[in-house]
C-alpha positions as CSV (number, residue, x, y, z in Angstrom):
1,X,0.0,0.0,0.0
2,X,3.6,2.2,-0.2
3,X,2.6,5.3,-2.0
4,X,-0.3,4.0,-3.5
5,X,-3.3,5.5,-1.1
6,X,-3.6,8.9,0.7
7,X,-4.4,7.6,3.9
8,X,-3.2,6.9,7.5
9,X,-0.1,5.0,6.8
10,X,1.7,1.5,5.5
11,X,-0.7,-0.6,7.1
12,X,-3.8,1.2,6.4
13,X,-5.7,4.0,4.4
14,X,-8.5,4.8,2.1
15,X,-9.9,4.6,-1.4
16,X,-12.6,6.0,-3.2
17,X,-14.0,5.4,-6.2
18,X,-17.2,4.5,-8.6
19,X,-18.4,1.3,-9.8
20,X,-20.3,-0.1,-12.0
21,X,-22.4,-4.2,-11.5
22,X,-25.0,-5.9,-13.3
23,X,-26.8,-8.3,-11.5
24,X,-29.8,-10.7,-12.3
25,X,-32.0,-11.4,-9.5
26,X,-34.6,-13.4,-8.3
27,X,-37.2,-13.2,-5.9
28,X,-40.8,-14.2,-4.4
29,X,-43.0,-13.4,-7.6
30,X,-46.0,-12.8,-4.7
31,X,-43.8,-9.1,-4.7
32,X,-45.7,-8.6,-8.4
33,X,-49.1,-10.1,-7.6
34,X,-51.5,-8.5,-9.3
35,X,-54.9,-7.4,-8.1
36,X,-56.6,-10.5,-5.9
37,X,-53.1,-11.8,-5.5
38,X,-52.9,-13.3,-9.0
39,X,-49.3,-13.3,-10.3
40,X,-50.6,-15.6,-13.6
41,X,-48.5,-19.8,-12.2
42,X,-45.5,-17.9,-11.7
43,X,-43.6,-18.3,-8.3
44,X,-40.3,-16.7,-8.8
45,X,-40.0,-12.9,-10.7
46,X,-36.9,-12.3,-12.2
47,X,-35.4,-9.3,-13.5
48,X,-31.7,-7.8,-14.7
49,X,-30.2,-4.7,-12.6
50,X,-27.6,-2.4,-13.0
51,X,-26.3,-0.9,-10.0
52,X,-23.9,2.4,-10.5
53,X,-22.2,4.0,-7.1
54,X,-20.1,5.6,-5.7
55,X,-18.0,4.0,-2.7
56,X,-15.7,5.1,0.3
57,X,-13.6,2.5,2.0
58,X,-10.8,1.8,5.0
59,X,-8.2,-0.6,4.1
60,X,-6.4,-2.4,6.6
61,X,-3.4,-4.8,5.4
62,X,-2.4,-7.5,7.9
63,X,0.1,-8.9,5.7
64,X,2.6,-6.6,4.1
65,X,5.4,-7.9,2.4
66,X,7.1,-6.0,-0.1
67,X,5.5,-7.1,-3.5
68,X,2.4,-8.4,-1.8
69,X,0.1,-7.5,0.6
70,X,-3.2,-8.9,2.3
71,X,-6.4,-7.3,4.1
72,X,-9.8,-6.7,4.4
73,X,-11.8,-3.7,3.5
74,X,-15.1,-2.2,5.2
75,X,-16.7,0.9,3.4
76,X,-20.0,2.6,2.5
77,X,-21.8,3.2,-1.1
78,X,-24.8,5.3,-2.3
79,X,-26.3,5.2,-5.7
80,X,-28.7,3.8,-8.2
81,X,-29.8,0.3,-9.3
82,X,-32.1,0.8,-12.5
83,X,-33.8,-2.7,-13.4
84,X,-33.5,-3.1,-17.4
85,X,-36.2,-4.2,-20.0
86,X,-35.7,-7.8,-21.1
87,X,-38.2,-10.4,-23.0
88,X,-40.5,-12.5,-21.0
89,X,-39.4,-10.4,-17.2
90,X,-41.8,-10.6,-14.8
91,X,-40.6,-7.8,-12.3
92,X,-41.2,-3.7,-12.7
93,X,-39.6,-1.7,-14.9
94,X,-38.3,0.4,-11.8
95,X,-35.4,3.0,-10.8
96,X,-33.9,3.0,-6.7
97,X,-31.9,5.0,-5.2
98,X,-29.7,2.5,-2.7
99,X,-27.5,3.3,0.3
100,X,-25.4,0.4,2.0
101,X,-22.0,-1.1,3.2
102,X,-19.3,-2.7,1.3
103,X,-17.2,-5.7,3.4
104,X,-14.6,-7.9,1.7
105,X,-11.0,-9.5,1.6
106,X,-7.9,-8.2,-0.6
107,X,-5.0,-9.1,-1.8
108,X,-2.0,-7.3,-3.9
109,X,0.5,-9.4,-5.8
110,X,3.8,-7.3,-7.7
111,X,2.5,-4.5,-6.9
112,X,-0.3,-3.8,-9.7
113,X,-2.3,-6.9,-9.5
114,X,-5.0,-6.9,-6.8
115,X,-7.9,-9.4,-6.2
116,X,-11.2,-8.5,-4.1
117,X,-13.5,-11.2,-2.5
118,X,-16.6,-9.0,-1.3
119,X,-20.2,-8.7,-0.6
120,X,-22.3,-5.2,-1.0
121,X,-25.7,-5.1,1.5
122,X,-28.3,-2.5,0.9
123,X,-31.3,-1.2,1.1
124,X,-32.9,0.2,-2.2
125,X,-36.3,2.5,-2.2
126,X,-37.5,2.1,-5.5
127,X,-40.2,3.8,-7.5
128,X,-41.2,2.1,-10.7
129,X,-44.2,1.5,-13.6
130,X,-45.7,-2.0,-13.9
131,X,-44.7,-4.3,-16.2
132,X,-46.7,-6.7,-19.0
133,X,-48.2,-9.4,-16.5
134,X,-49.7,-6.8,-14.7
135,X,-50.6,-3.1,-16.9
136,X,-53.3,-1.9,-15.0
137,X,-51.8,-1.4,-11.8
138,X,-50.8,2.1,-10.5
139,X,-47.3,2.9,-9.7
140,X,-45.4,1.4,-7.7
141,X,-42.7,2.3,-4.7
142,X,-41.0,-0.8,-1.9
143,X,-38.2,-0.6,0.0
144,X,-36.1,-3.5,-1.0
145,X,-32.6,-4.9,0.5
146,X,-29.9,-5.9,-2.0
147,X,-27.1,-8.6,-1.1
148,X,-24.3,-8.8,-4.3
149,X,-21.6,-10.9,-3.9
150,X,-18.5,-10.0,-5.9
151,X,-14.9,-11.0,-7.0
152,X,-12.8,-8.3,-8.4
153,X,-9.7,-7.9,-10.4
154,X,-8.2,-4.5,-10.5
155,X,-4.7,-3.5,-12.1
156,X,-3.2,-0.6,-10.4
157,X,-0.9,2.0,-12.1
């Protein structure tokens, strides 16, 4: 982490910077019921999200040995996850603003190559139109929580 972060010192510091995940979920179709609790034989709605944010983390290195280093990071995010139009999805077309914490593990090897194992948890208020299964209901707004799970390669300059 030598002269690579303006932070605290060799052992630890901090990072910011945007990112950018697609994600494909799934979840309890009774979300998208429509009126009478019909949601037309189908049990699990599933829809494609992008997620765009912008993060704030502490590094800590426990390991740090010239040309590689190991560690954990803990940080926050806020943004917006927009769900995407695709054929046959049985979710809202919907936009969310989001708010939640990043956690994960790190390692640096020669320097420029770094490798992330992390999760981002959040909650999401979205606001949204229906979709085709269900286009004479009003719009919509729910307060959702977000899990991503996420491996990372970054090269660093």
């Amino acid at each position: 982490m030598k002269n690579r972060l303006s932070g605290f010192g060799e052992r630890n510091g901090v990072r910011f910077y945007l990112s950018v995940l697609g994600a494909y979920g799934f979840y309890p179709a009774v979300i998208n019921a429509g009126a009478g609790g019909s949601n037309n034989g189908v049990n699990i709605a599933h829809d494609l999200y992008l997620l765009a944010d912008i993060n704030a983390d502490y590094l800590f290195n426990w390991v740090d040995e010239g040309e590689y280093s190991a560690g954990l990071f803990v940080g926050f995010f806020a943004g917006a996850m927009v769900s995407l139009p695709m054929q046959n999805s049985t979710g809202s077309q919907s936009i969310g603003t989001t708010l939640g914490l990043n956690l994960g593990l790190r390692t640096t090897i020669n320097y420029s190559h770094q490798v992330e194992f992390g999760i981002k948890s959040a909650l999401t208020l979205f606001t949204g139109q229906p979709n085709q299964m269900n286009p004479n209901a009003s719009a919509i707004s729910s307060l959702g929580a977000t899990i991503i799970g996420q491996v990372s390669y970054i090269y660093k300059f």
